[in-house]
N, C-alpha and C positions, 0 to 999 in steps of 0.2 A: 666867474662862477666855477669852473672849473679849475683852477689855480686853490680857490676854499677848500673844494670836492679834493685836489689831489693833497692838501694841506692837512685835512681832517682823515685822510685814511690813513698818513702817516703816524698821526698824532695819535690813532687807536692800538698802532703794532707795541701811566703813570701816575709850631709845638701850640697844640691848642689847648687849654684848659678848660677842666670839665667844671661846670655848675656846680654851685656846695649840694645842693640839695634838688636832684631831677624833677620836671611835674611828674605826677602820681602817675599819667598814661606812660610817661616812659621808663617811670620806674618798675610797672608793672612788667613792663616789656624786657627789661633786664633779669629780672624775678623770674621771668618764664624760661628766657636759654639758662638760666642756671639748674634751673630744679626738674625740668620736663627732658624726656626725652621722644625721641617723634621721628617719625621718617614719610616721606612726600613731592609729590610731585611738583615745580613750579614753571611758571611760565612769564616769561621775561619779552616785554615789547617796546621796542625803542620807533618810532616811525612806523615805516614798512617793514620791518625785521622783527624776528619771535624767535625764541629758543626753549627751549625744553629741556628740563634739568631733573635728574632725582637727588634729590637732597637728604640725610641722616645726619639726627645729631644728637651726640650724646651729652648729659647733664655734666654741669661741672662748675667749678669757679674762672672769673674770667671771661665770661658766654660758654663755658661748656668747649666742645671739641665736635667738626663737620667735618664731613665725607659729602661731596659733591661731583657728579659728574654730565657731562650733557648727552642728551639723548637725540639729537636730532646738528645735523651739520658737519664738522669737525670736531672728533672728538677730543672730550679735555675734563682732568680731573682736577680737584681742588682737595689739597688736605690742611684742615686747617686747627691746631691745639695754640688757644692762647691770643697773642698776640704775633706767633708765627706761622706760616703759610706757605706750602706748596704748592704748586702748579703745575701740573705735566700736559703738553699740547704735541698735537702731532705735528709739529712744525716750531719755530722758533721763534713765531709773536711772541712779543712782550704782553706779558698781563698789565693793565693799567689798575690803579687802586679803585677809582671807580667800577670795575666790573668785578673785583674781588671781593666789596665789600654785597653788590647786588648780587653777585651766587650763592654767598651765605646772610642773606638778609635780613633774617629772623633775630641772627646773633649780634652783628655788626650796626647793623643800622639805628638800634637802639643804642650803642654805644656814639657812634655818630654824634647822634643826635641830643644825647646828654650835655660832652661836651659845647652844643653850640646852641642848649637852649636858650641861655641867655638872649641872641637872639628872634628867639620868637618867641608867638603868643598861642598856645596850645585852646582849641576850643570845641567840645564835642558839636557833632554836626552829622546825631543820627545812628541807625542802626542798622542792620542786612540779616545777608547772610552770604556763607564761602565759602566753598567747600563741603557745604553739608552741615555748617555751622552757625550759630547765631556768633554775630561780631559787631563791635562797635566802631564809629567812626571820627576821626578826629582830623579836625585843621589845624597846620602847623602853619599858620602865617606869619609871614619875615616882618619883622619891625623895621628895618631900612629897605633900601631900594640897591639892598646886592644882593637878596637872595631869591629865589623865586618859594614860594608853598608847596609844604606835601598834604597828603593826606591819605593819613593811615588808617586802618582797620584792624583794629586786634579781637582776638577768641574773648566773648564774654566771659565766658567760664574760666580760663587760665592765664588770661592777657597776650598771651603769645602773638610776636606780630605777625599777620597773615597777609598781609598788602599793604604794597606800599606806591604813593604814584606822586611824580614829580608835576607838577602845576605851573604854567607860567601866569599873566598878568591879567593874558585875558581868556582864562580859562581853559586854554588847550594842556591838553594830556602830553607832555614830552618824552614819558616814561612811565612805565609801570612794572612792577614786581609781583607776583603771585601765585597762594597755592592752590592747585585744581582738586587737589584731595590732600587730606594730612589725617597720619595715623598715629596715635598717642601710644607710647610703650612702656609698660610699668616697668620691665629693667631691659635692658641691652647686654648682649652677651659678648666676652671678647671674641667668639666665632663668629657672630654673627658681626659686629663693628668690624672686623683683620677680613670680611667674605671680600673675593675678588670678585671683577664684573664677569656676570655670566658668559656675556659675548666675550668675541677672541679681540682685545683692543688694540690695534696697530702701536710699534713703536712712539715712544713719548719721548719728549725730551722735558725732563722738568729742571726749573729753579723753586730758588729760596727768597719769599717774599716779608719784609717785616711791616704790621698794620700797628708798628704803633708812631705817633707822630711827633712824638714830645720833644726830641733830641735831633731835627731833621735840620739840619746846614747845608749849603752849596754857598761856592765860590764862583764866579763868576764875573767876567770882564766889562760890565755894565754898571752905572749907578744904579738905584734904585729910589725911588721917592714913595711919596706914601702909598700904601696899599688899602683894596675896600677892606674894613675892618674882621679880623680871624682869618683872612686869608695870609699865607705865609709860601717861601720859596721851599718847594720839595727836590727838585735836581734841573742841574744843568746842563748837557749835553751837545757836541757838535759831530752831526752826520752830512752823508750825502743820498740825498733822496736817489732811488732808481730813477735810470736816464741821466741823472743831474751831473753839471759841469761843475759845480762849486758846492761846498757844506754850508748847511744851515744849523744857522742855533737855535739852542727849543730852552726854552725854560719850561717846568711846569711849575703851576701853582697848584694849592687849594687850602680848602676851609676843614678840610674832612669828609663834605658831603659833594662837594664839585669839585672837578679834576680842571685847571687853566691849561690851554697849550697859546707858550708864543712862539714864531717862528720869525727868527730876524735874518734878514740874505741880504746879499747885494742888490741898492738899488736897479732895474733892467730897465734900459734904453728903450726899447721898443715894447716895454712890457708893462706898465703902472702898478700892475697889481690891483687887487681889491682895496678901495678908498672910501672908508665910511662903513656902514652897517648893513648887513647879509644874513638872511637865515638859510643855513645850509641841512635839510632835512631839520632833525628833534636839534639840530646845534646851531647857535648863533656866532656870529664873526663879527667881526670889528678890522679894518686895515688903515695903516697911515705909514707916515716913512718918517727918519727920526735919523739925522746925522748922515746922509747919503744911503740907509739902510731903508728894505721895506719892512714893518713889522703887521704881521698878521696873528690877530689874537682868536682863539677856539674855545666855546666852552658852553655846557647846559646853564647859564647864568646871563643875568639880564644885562642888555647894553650898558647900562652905569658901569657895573663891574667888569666888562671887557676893557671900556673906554677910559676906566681910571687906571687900571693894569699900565693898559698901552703909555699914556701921560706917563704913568710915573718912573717911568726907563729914559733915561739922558745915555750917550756916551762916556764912558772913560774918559776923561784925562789921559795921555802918558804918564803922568807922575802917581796916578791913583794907580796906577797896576789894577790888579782884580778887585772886588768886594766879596767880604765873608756875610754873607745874612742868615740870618737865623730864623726859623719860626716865631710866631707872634706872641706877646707873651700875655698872664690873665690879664693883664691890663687892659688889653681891646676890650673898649665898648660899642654897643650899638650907637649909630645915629638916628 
């Protein structure tokens, strides 16, 4: 357990094709960051942890362009035009895609989720309210047994998505996204979009992040075999954990909407590692060993898709040297 625990805080410090034609909910959801613009509160709950964010976005093609910043913990700003993305944090975590795509959720997530409709089966399932708003609600149920369900809520009146919550099999909430208030603005001023944050924000250090996924390659000294379907290799990496005597390799994976972390190290004599399946807070694990190595696999997705990740990693050869893999292409179908 604690080996998972020190696996997944590491893994937090990372080409799919879109559907010809979105369902109507998430088209509308696209329709909305382009044409509105809106500024608001949101509140982000993964487990035991919550964050607080003010979010601005202005209309545009694309999803428009967000300013995001957190209000509550370490602070961190998000700028994001397009398909490119900055990040400035007072420290020098790594932003993961998964968390970049959840601070600007309104924008991103419908795009998301376009690309991988094919995958599910969109079904209204009701109505609220949120924010002071009347909203509708929708289940995104996976057609195979690699994805877990959302279910979203968007503005009756302008489709904009307003919440969004991750679902696993049997019903537990592993995550959720949402706004506490949101305020609709018939134009945005470039004073007002360029306004700094009131408060005095300590030193940042930012990178430059690209959310698009079409073109994503790593190299890497591993076979690989079949993967759950739409998931593809996004980078490859070798560190050495804090305290750690030897580096570990991390691959990550994802679909778009889930971020994989594997972590392969030296088999440990006195150590086994995690063997089999673990839920480690809102994230699941899977551990096995594979050629003298231990590989421990991370991620908000269900055991099949840990467990077929893991399987599908062999050893090198020496004479294979590295492998180039590339993103999945439309061809993935659901099972």
């Amino acid at each position: 357990m604690k080996r998972a625990l020190a696996l997944l805080t590491f893994a937090l410090c990372g080409s799919l094709a879109e559907a010809a034609s979105p369902p109507p909910v998430v088209q509308g959801m696209l329709d909305a960051a382009r044409v509105l613009n809106y500024r608001g509160h949101v509140v982000q709950i993964e487990g035991t942890q919550a964050q607080t964010l003010y979010l601005l976005h202005r209309a545009g093609e694309d999803a428009g362009e967000d300013r995001v910043r957190s209000l509550q913990g370490a602070y961190g700003e998000l700028h994001r035009t397009g398909s490119k993305c900055k990040v400035a944090l007072t420290d020098a975590r790594q932003a993961h895609d998964e968390a970049l795509v959840a601070a600007a959720f309104p924008s991103l997530l419908p795009q998301r989720l376009a690309r991988l409709a094919r995958f599910y089966d969109f079904t209204p399932s009701g109505n609220g309210r949120l924010a002071d708003r009347e909203v509708d609600f929708t289940l995104a149920r996976p057609r195979d047994e690699f994805r877990f369900a959302y279910v979203v809520a968007t503005d009756a009146a302008t489709g904009l998505l307003m919440k969004a919550s991750l679902v696993d099999q049997r019903g537990q909430i592993l995550r959720q996204v949402f706004f506490v208030n949101l305020e609709l603005l018939p134009s945005l001023s470039e004073t007002e979009w360029n306004k700094p944050n009131d408060g005095a924000a300590p030193p940042l250090v930012w990178t430059e992040h690209s959310l698009d996924l079409s073109a994503v390659q790593a190299v890497i000294p591993w076979q690989v075999g079949e993967l759950p379907p739409g998931f593809g290799i996004s980078s490859y990496v070798r560190r050495r954990m804090p305290g750690g005597e030897h580096e570990i390799e991390q691959i990550i994976l994802s679909d778009g909407l889930t971020t994989i972390s594997v972590f392969i190290e030296p088999q440990s004599a006195t150590d086994p590692g995690l063997l089999g399946m673990q839920r480690v807070a809102a994230i699941l694990a899977y551990g096995t060993s594979v050629a003298g190595k231990h590989i421990t696999v991370l991620g908000a997705a269900p055991f099949a898709t840990l467990q077929q990740i893991a399987n599908a990693l062999t050893a090198a050869s020496p004479a294979a040297n590295s492998l180039t893999v590339t993103a999945p292409s439309s061809s993935d179908k659901p099972q």
